[in-house]
VODREN-251150 format. One record per residue (C-alpha): residue number from 1; residue in three letters; x, y, z. Coordinates in nm, 3 decimals, decimal comma, padded with zeros to 5 digits. Each point is the difference from the previous one (the first is absolute). Example, Ala and Ser with C-alpha at 12.3 -4.5 7.8 and 13.67 -1.06 7.14 Angstrom:
<sites>
- nr  rest  x  y  z
- 1  Ala  01,230  -00,450  00,780
- 2  Ser  00,137  00,344  -00,066
</sites>
This chain:
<sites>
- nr  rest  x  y  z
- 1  Unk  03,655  -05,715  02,561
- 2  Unk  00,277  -00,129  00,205
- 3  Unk  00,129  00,182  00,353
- 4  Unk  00,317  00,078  -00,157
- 5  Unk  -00,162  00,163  -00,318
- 6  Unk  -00,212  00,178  00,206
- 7  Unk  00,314  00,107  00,185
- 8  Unk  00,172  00,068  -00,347
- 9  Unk  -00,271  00,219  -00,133
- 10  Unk  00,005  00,246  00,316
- 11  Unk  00,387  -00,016  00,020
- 12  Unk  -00,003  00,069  -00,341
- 13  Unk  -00,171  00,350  00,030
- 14  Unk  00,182  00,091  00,286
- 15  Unk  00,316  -00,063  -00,117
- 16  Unk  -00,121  00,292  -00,305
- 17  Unk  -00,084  00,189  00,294
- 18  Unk  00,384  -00,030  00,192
- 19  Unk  00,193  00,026  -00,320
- 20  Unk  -00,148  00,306  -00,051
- 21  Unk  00,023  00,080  00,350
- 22  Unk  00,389  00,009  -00,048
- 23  Unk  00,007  00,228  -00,269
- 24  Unk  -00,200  00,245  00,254
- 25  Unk  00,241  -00,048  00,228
- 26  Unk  00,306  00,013  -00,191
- 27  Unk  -00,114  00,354  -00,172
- 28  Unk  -00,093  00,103  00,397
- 29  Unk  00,355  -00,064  00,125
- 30  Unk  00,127  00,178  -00,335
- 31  Unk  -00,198  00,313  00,056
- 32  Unk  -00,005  00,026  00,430
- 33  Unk  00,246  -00,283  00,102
- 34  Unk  00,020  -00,024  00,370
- 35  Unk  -00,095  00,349  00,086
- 36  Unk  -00,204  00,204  00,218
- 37  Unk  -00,298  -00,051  -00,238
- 38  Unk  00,025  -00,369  -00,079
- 39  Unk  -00,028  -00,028  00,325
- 40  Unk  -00,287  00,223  00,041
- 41  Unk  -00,182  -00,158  -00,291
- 42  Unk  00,054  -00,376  00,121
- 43  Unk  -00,132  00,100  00,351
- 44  Unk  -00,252  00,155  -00,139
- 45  Unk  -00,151  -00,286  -00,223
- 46  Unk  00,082  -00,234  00,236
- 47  Unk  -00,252  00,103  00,247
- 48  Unk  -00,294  -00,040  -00,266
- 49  Unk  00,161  -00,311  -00,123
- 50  Unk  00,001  -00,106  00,367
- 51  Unk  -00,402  00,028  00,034
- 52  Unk  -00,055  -00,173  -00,312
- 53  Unk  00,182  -00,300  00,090
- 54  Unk  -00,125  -00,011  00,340
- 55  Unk  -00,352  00,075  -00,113
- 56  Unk  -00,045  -00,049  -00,319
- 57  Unk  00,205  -00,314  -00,117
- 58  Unk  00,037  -00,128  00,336
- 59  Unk  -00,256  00,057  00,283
- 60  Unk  -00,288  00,047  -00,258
- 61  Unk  00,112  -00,246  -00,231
- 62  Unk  00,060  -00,253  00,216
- 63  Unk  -00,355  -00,014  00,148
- 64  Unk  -00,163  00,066  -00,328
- 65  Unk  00,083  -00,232  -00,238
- 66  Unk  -00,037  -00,299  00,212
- 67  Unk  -00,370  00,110  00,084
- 68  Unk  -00,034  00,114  -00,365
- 69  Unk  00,106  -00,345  -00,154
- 70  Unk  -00,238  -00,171  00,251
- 71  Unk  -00,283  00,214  -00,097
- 72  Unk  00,052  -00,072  -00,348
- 73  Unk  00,071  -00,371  00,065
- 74  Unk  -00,313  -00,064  00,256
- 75  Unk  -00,257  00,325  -00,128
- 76  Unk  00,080  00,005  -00,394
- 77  Unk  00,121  00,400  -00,137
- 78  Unk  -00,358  00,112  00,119
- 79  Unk  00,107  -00,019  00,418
- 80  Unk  00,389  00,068  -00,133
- 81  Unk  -00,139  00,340  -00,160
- 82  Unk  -00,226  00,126  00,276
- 83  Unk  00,337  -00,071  00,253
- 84  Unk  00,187  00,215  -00,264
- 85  Unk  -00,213  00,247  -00,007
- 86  Unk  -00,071  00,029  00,410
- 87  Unk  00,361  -00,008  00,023
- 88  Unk  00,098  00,285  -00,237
- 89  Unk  -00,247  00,241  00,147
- 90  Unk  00,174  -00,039  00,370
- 91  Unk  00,338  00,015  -00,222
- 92  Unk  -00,004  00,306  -00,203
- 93  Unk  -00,218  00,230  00,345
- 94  Unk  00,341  -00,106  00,263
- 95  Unk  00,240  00,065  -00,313
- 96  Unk  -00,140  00,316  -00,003
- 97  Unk  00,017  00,128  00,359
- 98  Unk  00,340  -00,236  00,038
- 99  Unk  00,131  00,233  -00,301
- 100  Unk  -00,150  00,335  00,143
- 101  Unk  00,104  00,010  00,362
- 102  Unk  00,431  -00,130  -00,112
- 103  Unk  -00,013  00,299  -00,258
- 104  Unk  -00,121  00,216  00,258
- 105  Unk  00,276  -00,140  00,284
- 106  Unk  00,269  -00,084  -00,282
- 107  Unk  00,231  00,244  00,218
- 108  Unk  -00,041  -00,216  00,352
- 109  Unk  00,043  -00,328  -00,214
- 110  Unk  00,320  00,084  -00,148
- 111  Unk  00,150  00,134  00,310
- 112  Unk  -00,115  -00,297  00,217
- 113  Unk  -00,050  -00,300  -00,252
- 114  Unk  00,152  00,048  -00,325
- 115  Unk  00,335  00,176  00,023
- 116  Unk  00,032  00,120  00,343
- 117  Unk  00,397  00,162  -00,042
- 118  Unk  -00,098  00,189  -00,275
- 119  Unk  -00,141  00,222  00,258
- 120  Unk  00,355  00,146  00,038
- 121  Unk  00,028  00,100  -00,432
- 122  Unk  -00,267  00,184  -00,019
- 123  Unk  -00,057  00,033  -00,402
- 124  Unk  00,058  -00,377  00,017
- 125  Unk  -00,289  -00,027  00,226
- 126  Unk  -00,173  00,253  -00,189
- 127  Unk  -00,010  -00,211  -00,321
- 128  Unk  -00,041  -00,332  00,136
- 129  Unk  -00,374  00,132  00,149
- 130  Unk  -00,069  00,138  -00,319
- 131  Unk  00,086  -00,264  -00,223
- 132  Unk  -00,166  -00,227  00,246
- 133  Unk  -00,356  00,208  -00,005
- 134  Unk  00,030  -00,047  -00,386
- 135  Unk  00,071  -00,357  -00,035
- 136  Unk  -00,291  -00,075  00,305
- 137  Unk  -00,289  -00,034  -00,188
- 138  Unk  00,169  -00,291  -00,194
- 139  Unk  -00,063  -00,198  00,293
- 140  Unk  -00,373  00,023  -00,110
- 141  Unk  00,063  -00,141  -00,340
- 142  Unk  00,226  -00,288  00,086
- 143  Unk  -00,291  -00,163  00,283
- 144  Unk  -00,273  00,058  -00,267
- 145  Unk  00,295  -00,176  -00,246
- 146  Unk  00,043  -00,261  00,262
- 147  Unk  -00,349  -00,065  00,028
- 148  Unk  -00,053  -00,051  -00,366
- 149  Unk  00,294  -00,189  -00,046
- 150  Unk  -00,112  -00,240  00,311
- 151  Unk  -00,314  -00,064  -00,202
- 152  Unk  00,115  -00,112  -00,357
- 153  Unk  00,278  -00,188  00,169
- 154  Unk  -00,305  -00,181  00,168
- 155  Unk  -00,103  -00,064  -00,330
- 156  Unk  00,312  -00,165  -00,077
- 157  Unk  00,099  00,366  -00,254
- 158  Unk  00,336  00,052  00,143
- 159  Unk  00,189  00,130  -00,262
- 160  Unk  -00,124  00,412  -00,041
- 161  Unk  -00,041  -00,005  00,372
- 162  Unk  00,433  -00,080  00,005
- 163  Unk  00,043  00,190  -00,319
- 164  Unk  -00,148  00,368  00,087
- 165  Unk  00,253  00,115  00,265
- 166  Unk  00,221  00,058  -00,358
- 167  Unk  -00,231  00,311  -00,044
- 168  Unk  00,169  00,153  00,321
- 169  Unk  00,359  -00,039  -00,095
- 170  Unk  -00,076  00,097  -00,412
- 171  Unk  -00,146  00,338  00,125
- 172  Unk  00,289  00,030  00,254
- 173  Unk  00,234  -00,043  -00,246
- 174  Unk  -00,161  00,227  -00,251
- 175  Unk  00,045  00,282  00,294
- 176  Unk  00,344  -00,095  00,050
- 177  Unk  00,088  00,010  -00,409
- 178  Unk  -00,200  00,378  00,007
- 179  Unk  00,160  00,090  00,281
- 180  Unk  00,348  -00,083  -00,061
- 181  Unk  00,001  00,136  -00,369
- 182  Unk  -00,149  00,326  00,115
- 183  Unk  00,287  00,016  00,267
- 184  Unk  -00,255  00,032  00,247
- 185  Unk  00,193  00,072  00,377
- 186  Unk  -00,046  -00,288  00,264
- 187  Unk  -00,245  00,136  00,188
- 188  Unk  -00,216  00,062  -00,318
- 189  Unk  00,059  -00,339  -00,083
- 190  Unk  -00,128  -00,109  00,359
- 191  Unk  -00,337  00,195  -00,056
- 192  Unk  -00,042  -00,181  -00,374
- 193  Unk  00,080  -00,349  00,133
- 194  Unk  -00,278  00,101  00,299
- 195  Unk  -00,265  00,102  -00,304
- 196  Unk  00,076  -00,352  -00,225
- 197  Unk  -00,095  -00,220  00,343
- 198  Unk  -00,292  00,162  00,020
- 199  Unk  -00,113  -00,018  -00,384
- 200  Unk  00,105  -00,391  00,010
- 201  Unk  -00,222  -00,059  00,270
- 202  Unk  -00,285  00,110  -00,191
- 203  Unk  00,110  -00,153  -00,325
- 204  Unk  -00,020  -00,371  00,213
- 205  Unk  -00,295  00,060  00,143
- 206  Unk  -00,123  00,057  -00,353
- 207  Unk  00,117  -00,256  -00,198
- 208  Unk  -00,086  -00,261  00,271
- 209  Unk  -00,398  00,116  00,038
- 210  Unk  -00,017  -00,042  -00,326
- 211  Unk  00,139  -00,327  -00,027
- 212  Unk  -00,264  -00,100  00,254
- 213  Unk  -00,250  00,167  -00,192
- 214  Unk  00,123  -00,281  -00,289
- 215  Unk  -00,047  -00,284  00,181
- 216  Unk  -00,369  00,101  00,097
- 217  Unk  00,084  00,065  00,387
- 218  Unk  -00,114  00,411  -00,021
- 219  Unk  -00,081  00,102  00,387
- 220  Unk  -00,300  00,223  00,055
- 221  Unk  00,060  00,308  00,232
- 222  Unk  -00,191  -00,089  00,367
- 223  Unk  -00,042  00,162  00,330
- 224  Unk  00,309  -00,050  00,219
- 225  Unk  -00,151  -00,292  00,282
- 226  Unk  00,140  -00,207  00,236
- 227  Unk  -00,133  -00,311  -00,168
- 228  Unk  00,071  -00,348  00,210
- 229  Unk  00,257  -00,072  -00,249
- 230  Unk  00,162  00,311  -00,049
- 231  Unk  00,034  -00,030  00,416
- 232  Unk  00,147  -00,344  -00,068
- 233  Unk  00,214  00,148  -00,232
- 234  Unk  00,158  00,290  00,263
- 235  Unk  00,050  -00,250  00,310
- 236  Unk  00,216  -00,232  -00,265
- 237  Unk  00,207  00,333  -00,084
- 238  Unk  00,111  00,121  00,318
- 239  Unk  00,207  -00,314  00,066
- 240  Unk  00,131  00,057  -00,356
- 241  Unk  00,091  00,371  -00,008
- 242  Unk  00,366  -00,068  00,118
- 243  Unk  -00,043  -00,365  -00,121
- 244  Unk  00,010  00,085  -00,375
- 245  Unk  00,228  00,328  00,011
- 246  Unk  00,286  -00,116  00,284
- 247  Unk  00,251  00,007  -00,323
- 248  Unk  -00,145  00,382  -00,039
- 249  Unk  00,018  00,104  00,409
- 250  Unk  00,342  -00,148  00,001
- 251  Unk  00,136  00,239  -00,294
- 252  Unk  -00,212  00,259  00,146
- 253  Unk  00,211  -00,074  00,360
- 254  Unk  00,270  00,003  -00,201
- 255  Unk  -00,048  00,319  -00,211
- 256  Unk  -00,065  00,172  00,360
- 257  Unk  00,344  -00,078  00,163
- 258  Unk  00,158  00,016  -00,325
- 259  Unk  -00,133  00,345  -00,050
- 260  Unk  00,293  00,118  00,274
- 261  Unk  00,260  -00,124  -00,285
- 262  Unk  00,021  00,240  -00,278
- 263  Unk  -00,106  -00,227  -00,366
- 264  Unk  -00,064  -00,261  00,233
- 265  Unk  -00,370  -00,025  -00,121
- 266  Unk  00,114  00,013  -00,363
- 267  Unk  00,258  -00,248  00,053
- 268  Unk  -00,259  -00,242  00,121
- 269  Unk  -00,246  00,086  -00,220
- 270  Unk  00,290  -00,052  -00,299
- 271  Unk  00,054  -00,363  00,140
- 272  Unk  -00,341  -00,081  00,072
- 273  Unk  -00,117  00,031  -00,332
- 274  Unk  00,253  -00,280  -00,171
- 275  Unk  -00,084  -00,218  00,320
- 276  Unk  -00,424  00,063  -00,093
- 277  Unk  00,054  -00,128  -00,332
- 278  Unk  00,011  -00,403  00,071
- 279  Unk  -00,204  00,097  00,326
- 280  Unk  -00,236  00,173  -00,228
- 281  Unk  -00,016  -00,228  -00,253
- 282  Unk  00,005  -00,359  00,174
- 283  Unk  -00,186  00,142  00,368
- 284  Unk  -00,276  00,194  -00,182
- 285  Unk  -00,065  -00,288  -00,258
- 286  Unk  -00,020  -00,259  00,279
- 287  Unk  -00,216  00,265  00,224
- 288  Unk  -00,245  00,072  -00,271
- 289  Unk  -00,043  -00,342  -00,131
- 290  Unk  00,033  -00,226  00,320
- 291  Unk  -00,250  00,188  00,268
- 292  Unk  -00,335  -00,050  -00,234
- 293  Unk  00,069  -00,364  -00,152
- 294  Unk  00,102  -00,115  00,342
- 295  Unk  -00,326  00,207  00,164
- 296  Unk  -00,199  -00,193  -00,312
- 297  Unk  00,180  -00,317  00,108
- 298  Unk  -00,090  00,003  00,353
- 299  Unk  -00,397  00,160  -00,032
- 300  Unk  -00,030  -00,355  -00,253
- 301  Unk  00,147  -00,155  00,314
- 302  Unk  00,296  -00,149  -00,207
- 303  Unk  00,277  -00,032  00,261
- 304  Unk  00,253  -00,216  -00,279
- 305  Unk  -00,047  00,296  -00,239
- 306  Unk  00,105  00,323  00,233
- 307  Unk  00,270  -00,282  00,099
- 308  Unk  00,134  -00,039  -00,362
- 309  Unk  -00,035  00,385  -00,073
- 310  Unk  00,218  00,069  00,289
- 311  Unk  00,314  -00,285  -00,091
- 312  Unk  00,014  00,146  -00,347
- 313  Unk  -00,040  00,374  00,105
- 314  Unk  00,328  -00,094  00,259
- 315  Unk  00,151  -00,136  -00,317
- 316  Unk  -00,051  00,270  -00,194
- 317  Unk  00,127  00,245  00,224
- 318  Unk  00,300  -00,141  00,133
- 319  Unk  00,095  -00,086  -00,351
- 320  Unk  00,027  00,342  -00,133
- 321  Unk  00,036  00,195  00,308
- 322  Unk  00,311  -00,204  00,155
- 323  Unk  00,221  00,053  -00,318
- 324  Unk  -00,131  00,389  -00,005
- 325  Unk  00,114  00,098  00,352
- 326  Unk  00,363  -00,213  -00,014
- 327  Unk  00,091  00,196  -00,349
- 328  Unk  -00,144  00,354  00,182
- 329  Unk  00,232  -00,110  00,279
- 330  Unk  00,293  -00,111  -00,210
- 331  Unk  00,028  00,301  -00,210
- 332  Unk  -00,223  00,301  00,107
- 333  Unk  00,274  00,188  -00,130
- 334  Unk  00,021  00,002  -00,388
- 335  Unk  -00,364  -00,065  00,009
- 336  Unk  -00,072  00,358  00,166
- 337  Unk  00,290  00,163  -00,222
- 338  Unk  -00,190  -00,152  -00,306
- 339  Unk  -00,312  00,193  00,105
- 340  Unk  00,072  00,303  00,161
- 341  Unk  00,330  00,105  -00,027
- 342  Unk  -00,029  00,368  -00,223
- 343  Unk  -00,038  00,311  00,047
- 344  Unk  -00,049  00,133  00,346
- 345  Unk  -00,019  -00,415  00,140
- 346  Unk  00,416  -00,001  00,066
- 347  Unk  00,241  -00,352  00,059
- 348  Unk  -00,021  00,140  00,347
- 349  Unk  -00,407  -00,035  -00,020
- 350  Unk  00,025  -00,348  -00,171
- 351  Unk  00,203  -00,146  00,291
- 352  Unk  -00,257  00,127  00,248
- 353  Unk  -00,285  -00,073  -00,163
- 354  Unk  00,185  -00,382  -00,083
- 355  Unk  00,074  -00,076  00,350
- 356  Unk  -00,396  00,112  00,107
- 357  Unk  -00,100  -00,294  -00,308
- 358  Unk  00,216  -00,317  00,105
- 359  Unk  -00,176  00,071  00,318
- 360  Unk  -00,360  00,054  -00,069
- 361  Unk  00,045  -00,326  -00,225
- 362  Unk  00,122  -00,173  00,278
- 363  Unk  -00,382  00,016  00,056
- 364  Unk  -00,115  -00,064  -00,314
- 365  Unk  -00,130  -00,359  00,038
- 366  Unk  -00,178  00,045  00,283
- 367  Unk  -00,180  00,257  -00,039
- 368  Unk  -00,116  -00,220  -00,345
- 369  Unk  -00,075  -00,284  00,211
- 370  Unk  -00,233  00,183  00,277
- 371  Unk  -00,232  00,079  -00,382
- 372  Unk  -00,016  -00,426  00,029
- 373  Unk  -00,083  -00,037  00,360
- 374  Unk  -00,194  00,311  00,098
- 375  Unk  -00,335  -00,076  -00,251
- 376  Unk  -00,024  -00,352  00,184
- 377  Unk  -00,144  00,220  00,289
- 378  Unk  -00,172  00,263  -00,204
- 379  Unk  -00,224  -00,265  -00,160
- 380  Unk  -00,070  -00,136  00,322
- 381  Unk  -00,102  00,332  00,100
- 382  Unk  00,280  -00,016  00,286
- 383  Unk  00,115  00,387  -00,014
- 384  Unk  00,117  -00,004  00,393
- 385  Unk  00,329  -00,244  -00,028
- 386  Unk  00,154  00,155  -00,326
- 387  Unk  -00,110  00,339  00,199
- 388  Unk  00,195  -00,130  00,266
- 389  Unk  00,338  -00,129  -00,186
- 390  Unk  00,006  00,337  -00,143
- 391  Unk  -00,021  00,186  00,337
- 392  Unk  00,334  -00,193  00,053
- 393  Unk  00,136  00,021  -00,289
- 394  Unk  -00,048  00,418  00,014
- 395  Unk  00,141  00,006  00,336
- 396  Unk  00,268  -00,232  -00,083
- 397  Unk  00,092  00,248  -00,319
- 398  Unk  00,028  00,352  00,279
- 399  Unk  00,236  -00,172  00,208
- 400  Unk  00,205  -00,118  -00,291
- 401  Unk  -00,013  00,346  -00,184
- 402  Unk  00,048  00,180  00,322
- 403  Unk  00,322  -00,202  00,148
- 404  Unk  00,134  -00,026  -00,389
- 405  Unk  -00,054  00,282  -00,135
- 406  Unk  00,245  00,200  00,239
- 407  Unk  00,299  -00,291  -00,100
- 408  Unk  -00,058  -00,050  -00,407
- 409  Unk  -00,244  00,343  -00,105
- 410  Unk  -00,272  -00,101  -00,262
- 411  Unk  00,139  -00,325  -00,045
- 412  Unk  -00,129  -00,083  00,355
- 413  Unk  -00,336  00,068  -00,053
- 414  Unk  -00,011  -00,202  -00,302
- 415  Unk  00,179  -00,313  00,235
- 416  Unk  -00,287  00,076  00,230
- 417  Unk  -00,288  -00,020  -00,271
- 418  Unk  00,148  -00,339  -00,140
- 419  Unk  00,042  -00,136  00,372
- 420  Unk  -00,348  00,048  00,097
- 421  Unk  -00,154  -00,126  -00,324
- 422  Unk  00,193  -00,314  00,058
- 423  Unk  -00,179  -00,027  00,392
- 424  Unk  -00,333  00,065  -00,183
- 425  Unk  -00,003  -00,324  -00,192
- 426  Unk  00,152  -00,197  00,237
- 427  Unk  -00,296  00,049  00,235
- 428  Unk  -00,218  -00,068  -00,310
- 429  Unk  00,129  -00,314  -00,136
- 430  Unk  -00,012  -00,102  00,404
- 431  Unk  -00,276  00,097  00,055
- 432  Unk  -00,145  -00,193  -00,325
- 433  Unk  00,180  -00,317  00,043
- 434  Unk  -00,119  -00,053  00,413
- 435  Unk  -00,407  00,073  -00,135
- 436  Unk  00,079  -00,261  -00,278
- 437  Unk  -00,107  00,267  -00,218
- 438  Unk  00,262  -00,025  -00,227
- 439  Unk  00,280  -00,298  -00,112
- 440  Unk  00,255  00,018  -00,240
- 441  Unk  00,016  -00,305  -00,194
- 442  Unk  00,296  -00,252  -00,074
- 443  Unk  -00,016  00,121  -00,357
- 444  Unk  00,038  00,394  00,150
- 445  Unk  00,271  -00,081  00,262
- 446  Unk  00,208  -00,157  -00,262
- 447  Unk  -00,046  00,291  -00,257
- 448  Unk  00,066  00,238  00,282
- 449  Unk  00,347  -00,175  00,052
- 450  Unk  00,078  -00,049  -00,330
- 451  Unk  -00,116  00,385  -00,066
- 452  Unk  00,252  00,130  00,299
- 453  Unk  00,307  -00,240  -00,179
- 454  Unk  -00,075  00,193  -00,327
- 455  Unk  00,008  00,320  00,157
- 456  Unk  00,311  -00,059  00,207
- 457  Unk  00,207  -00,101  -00,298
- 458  Unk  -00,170  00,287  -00,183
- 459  Unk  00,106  00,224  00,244
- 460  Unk  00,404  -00,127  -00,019
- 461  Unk  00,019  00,054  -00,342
- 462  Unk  -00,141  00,341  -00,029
- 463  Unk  00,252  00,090  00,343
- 464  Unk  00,292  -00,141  -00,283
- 465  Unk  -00,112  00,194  -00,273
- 466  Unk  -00,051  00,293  00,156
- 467  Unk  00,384  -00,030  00,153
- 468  Unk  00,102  -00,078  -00,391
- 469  Unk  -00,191  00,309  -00,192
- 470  Unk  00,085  00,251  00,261
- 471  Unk  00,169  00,240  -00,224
- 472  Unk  -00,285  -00,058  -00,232
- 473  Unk  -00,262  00,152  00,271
- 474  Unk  00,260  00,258  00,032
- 475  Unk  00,002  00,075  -00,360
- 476  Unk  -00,264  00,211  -00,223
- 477  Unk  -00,340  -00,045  00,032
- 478  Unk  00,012  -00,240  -00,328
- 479  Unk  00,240  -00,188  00,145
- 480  Unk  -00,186  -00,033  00,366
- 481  Unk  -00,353  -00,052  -00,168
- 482  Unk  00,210  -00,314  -00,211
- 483  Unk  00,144  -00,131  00,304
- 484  Unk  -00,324  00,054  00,234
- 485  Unk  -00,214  -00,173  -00,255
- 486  Unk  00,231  -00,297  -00,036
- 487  Unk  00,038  -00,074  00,318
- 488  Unk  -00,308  00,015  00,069
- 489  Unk  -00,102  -00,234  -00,303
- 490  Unk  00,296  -00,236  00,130
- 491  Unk  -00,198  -00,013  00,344
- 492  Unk  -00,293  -00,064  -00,164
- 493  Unk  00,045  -00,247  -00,238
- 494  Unk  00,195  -00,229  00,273
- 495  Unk  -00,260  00,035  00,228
- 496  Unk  -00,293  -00,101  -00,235
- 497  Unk  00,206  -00,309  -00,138
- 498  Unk  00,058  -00,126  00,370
- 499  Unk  -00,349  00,010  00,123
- 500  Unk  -00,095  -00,137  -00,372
- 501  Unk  00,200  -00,221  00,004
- 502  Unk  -00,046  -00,165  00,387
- 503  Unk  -00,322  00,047  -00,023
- 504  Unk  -00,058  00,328  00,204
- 505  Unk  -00,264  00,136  -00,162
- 506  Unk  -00,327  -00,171  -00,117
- 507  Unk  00,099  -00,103  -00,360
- 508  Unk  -00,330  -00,083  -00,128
- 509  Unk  -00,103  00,351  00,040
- 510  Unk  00,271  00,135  -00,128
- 511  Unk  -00,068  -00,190  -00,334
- 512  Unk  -00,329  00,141  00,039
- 513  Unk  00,085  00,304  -00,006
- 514  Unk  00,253  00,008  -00,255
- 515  Unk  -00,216  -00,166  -00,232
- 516  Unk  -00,267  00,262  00,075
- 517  Unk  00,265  00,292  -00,099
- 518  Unk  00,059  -00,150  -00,296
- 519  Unk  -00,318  -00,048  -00,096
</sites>
């Protein structure tokens, strides 16, 4: 199988995964809007969410599945199991006391990490530690979920692993559907949306042991022990804890400052969520795929390979990423009207939440492009540089938020996010291109140009077409979903035939994978 239909088949389950994930948040901002407990319930499941990403799909990842694929490449599934299994008994013991001792200190953690100005509403406060103790133990399920997933996409079974986030948003929405036809109150709604996390957690955990189970990879229960390799495996992820989750500490930086801005944390999260579905779909495809063939590449000591992988992995994101963030930028607008826009989400909301998206997608491409570079040093087993860059990056996000956020609100913070992801993979590609780890190709730097030409002249005609169906954006929602949906297949359509057409994307697999949908 080719890179980019490996790519295809995990973009392909996400993308069922952030579809969905807009009908959750659509029938959110119907039944709590921007509100007191939105706001609670996003700071709540952000925290969670935060752990996972910097534990579970980042630190922990990140240092497990290059040392998984090399087990299985060098030992055979016999030394890949018995690292599995040493690894999941250290795993599911610190989950345990990790989850334990934040239930117990929930209160302290909201008032000094989470949502610090909710200390001054106190039934906001109130809620947000309660909703927070429910949703903790999720945390448990996504790193044993992470885990699993790191393993079959080892064995080159990406697609479930991409795919079973849906179950989280289907049982969300289910809530939301019960709740809202009951007429539940918003704080009601809060406590059901709390419960459905939970459940979802379990439900991926589930379905994902046993699709390991399928494959013939069951894990044995052992002793917890600090094998040599489950050592090796701790000193890579210490580097990598704000390595693999600096998108995640930046929005939590973000939600902490913003929480002085009433809705300001639903605002964000509002925008964040259109901007996470290209980031989602293109930067977890190349993350998932790219780390263990280029880890493979490199243990087989094939320097020309993890070269290639890396000139058509720049290709492929630039090509759908650049495109993304210009139309975000270009009209955040209709696009957020489209989506949210009912019930208690007002015009008034939309043109909040708008301005927060044209800046987060600012962003957009580079925080796709550090998913190219930053694998090059996890499958070296460098943690310390990207550990490093991120350091900066972090800092470089506070100062931003803090001198922007008192000048444009929310949309400040969201300037600030985009600003420091843009340092973060400058010092990566640097860094990269002085080791003579990494070159881009004359075949890449041509697509790239060719790529940002498309994209530019994308851009201008979706700026003129927005100017021409104004009223129609203004109109009913028929006539807005009509007009969004053109334009947006205008943009598209003119942007594929330009890079099709000069050669910006790699025709021969595109035939290949046109003739593979249709057979």
């Amino acid at each position: 199988m080719s890179l980019v239909r490996k790519f295809a088949s995990v973009a392909s389950g996400t993308m069922a995964s952030r579809v969905l994930g807009f009908l959750r948040e659509a029938l959110i901002g119907a039944a709590l809007g921007a509100g007191p407990v939105a706001d609670a319930f996003y700071a709540a499941f952000r925290f969670p969410n935060l752990f996972r990403r910097l534990f579970a799909e980042g630190a922990f990842n990140t240092a497990f599945i290059p040392l998984f694929a090399k087990e299985l490449e060098g030992g055979g599934e016999a030394a890949a199991r018995r690292f599995g299994e040493e690894v999941l008994a250290v795993l599911v013991v610190s989950l345990v006391v990790l989850s334990i001792a934040a239930i117990l200190f929930m209160p302290a953690l909201v008032a000094t990490v989470i949502a610090p100005a909710f200390v001054d509403t106190p039934g906001k406060f109130d809620l947000t530690v309660d909703l927070t103790r429910i949703m903790f133990p999720y945390l448990f399920c996504m790193s044993l979920v992470a885990m699993l997933s790191g393993i079959l996409n080892s064995m080159r079974r990406y697609f479930l692993a991409a795919l079973v986030p849906v179950l989280l948003n289907i049982i969300l929405i289910a809530v939301l559907v019960a709740a809202l036809t009951a007429g539940s109150d918003q704080s009601t709604v809060g406590y059901w949306l709390a419960v459905g996390v939970l459940v979802s957690g379990f439900a991926q955990l589930g379905l994902l042991a046993w699709a390991t189970m399928r494959e013939g990879f069951a894990m044995r229960a052992r002793r917890p022990r600090l094998t040599p390799a489950v050592k090796r495996l701790l000193v890579l992820m210490g580097p990598a804890l704000l390595t693999g989750g600096v998108v995640q500490i930046n929005l939590l930086v973000g939600q902490i400052i913003a929480s002085a801005q009433d809705g300001a944390i639903a605002l964000l999260n509002y925008a964040d969520r259109i901007n996470q579905l290209p980031l989602g779909v293109i930067g977890i495809a190349i993350g998932v795929v790219l780390l263990p063939e280029l880890a493979r590449a490199l243990k087989a000591g094939d320097h020309a390979d993890a070269q290639h992988l890396q000139n058509r992995s720049l290709e492929f994101a630039l090509g759908l990423t650049l495109p993304a963030a210009i139309g975000l930028m270009v009209m955040p607008g209709p696009i957020v009207a489209l989506l949210y826009e009912r019930g208690a989400f007002t015009s008034e909301t939309t043109a909040m939440a708008a301005a927060a998206l044209a800046a987060f997608a600012a962003g957009l491409p580079a925080f796709v492009l550090i998913k190219v570079f930053q694998p090059a040093f996890f499958a070296r087993e460098d943690m310390k540089t990207p550990m490093w860059y991120s350091f900066a990056a972090v800092a470089a996000n506070v100062v931003g938020s803090l001198a922007l956020f008192p000048i444009y609100g929310h949309v400040g913070i969201a300037l600030a996010t985009s600003l420091s992801g843009w340092l973060n993979f400058v010092l990566l590609a640097a860094t990269q291109w002085r080791n003579g780890d990494f070159r881009p190709s004359g075949v890449t730097l041509r697509r790239v140009a060719l790529i940002m030409i498309a994209s530019t002249a994308m851009g201008l005609a979706v700026w003129f077409l927005n100017l021409a169906l104004a009223n129609w954006f203004a109109g009913t929602l028929s006539q807005r979903l009509l007009a969004t949906l053109g334009v947006v297949a205008v943009a598209a359509g003119l942007y594929f035939a330009i890079v099709v057409a000069t050669g910006g994307v790699d025709r021969s697999e595109l035939r290949r994978l046109l003739r593979r949908r249709r057979g």
